[in-house]
NUNUNU-235604 format. One line per 3 residues: number of its first residue (from 1); their letters; for each residue x, y, z of N, C-alpha, C, O, CB. Coordinates in pm, whole numbers, plus 50000, padded with zeros to 5 digits. Glycine has a CB too. Layout:
NUM) A) X:Y:Z:X:Y:Z:X:Y:Z:X:Y:Z:X:Y:Z ~ ...
END
This chain:
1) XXX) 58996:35926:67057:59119:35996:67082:59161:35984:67229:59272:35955:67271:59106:36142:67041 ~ 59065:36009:67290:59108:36023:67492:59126:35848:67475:59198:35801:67563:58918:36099:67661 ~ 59095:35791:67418:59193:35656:67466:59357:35658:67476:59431:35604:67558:59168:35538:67359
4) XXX) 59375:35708:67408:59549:35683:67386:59598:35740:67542:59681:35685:67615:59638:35803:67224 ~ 59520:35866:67571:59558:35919:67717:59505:35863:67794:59571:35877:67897:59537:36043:67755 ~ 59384:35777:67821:59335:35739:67932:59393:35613:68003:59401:35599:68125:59210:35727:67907
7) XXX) 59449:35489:67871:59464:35399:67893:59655:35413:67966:59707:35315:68018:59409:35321:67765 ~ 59714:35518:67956:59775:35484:68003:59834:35438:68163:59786:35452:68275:59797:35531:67948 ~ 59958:35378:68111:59976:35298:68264:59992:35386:68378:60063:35486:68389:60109:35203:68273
10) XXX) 59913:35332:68464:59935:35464:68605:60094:35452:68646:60154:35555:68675:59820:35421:68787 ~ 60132:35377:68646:60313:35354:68659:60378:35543:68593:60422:35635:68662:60387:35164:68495 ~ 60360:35535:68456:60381:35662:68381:60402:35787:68439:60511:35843:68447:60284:35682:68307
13) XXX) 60261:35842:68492:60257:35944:68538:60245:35975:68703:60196:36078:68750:60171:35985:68469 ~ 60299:35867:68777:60355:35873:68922:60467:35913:68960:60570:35851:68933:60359:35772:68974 ~ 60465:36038:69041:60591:36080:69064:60694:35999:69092:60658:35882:69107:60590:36155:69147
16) XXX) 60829:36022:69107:60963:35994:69172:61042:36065:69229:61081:36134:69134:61032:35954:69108 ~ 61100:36104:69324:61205:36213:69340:61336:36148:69324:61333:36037:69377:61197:36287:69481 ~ 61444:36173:69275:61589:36170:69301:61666:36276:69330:61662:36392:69289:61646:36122:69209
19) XXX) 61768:36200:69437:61835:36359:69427:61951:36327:69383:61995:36212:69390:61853:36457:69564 ~ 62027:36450:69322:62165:36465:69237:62230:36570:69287:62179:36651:69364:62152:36489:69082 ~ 62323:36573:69254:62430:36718:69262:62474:36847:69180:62590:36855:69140:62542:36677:69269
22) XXX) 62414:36912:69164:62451:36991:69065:62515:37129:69083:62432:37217:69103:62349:37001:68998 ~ 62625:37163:69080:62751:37272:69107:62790:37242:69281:62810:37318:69376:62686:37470:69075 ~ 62790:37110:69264:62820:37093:69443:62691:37107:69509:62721:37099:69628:62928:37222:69519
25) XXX) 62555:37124:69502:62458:37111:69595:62412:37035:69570:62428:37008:69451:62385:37185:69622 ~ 62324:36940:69646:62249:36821:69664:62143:36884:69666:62123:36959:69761:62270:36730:69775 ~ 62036:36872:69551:61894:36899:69503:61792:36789:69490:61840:36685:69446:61902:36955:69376
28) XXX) 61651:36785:69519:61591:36667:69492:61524:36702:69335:61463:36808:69330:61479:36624:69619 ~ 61526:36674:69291:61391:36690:69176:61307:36574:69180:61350:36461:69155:61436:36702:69009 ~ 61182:36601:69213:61061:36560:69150:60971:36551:69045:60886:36640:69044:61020:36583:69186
31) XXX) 60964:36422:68905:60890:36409:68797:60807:36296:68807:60811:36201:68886:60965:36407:68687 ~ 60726:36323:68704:60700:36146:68675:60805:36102:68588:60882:36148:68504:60546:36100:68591 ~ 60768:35959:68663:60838:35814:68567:60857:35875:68432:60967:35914:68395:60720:35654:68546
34) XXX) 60747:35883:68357:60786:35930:68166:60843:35979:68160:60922:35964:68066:60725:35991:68065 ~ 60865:36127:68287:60972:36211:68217:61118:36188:68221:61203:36226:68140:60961:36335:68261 ~ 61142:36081:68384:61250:36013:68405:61285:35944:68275:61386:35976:68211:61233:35926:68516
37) XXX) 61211:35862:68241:61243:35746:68128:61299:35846:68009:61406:35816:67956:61085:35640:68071 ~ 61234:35957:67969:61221:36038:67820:61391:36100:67886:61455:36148:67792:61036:36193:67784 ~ 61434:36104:67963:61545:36216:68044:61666:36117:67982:61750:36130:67893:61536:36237:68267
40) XXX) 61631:36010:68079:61709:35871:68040:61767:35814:67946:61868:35746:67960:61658:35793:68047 ~ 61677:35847:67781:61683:35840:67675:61742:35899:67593:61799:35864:67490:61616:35838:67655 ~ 61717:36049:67671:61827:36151:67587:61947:36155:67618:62018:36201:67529:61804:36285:67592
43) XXX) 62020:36110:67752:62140:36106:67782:62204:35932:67727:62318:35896:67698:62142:36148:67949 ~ 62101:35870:67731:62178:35730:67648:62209:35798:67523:62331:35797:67502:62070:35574:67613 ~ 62131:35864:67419:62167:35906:67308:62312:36024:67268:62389:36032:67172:62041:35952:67278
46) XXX) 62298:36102:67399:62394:36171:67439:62526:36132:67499:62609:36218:67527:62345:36235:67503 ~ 62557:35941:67529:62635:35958:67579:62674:35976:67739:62780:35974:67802:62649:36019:67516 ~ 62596:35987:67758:62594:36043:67951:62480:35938:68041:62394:35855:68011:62507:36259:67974
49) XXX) 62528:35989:68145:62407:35930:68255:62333:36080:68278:62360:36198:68256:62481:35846:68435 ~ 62210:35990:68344:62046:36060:68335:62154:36197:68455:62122:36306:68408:61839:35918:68439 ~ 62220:36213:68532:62236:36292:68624:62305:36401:68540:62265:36517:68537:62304:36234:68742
52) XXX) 62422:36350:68466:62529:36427:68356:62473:36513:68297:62500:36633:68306:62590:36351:68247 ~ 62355:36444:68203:62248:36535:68108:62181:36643:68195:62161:36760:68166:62118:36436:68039 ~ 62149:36571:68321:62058:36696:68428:62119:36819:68457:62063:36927:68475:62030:36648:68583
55) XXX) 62243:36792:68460:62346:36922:68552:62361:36961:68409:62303:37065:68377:62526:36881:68670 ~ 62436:36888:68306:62439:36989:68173:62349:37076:68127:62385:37192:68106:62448:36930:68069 ~ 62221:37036:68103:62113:37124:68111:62108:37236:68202:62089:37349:68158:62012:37057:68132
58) XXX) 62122:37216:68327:62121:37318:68467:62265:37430:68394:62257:37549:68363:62178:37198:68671 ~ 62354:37361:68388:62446:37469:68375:62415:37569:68228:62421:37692:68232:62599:37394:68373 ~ 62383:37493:68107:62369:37559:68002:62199:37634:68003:62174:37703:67904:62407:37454:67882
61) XXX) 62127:37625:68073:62034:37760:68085:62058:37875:68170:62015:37989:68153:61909:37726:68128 ~ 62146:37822:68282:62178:37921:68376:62255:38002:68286:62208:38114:68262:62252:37875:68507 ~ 62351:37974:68236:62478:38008:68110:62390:38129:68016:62408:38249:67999:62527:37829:67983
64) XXX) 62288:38031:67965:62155:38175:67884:62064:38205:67900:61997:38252:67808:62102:38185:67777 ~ 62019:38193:68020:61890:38284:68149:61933:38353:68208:61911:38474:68204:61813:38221:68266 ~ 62054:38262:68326:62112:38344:68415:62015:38306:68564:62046:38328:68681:62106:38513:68352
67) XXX) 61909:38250:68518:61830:38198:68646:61756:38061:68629:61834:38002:68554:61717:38307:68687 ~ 61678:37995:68648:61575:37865:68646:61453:37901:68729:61479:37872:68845:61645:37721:68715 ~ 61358:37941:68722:61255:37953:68810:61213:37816:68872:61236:37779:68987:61144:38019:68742
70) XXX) 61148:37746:68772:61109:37620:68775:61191:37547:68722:61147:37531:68608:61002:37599:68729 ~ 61307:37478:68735:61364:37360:68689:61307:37243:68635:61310:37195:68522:61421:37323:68770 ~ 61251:37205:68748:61134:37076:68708:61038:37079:68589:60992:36976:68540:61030:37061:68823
73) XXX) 61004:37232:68535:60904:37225:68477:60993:37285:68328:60943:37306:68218:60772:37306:68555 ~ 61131:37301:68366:61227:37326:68260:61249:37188:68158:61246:37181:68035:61370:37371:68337 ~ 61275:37075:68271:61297:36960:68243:61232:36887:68153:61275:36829:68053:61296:36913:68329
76) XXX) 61034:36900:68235:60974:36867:68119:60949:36923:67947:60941:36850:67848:60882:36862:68171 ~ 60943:37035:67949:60943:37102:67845:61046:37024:67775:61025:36939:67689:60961:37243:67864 ~ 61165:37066:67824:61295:37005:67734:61260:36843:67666:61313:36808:67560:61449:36988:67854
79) XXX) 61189:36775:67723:61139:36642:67709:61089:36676:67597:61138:36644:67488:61048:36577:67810 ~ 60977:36748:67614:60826:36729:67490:60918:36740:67395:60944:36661:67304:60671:36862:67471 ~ 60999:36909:67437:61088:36936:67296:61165:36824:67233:61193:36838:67114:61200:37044:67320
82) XXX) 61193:36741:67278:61338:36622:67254:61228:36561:67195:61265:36521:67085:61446:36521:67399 ~ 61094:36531:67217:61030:36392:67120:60973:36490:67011:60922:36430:66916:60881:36267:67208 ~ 60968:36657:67000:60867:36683:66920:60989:36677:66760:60937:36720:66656:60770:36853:66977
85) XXX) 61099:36638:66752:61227:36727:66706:61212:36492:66664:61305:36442:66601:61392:36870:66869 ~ 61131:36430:66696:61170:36307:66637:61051:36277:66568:60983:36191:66623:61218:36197:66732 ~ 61005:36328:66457:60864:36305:66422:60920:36173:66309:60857:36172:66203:60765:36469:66348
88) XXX) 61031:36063:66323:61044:35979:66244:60957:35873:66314:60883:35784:66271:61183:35955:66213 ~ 60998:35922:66462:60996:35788:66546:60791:35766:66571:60718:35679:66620:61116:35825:66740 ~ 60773:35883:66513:60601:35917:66485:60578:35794:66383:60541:35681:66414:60556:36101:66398
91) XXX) 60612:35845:66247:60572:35761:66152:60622:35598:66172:60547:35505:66143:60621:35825:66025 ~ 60743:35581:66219:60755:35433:66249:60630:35411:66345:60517:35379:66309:60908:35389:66322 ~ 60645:35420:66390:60515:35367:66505:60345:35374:66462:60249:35313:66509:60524:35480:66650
94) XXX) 60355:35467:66358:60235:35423:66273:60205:35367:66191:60090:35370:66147:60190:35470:66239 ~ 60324:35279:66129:60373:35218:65989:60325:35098:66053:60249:35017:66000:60548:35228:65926 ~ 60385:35088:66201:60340:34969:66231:60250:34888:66328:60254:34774:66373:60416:34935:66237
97) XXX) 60161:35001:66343:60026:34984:66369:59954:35011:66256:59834:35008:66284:59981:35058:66474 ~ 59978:35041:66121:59882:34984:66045:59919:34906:65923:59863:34918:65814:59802:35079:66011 ~ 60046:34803:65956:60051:34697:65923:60003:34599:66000:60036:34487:65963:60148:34682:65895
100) X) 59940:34603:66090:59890:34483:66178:59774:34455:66155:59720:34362:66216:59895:34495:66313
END
């Protein structure tokens, strides 16, 4: 089992910072790469760029929190949540690792 986690690429889980704008302030956020890429993914699907999806998110928890403690760690969550909500893309990927 710890293979699937061990082997992965150190690329993955190395941070990045970017910074964006969100309600007019210039913020950095700091993730790893995966979560960039998984962020990336949801706004291609959405239609938007990775920054669009960021501030949309920012505005629509503030909208039903009213605060963000941790953003960054808002972000990821929202991730896991976005792949746990695709359990197709589970079974494809096992269909075809055990057709091989």
């Amino acid at each position: 089992m710890c293979e699937l986690y061990v082997k992965a690429d150190p690329i993955l889980y190395e941070s990045r910072s970017r910074s964006l704008r969100i309600r007019g302030v210039v913020t950095t956020l700091r993730l790893e790469n995966q979560f960039w890429d998984i962020l990336r993914e949801i706004a291609e699907v959405d239609g938007m760029t990775t920054n669009q999806l960021i501030t949309k998110l920012y505005d629509e928890v503030m909208e039903y929190r009213g605060e963000v403690v941790n953003f960054a760690s808002f972000l990821r969550v929202s991730c896991t949540r976005y792949l746990a909500q695709r359990p197709q893309r589970g079974a494809e990927v096992l269909s075809l690792v055990q057709s091989r």
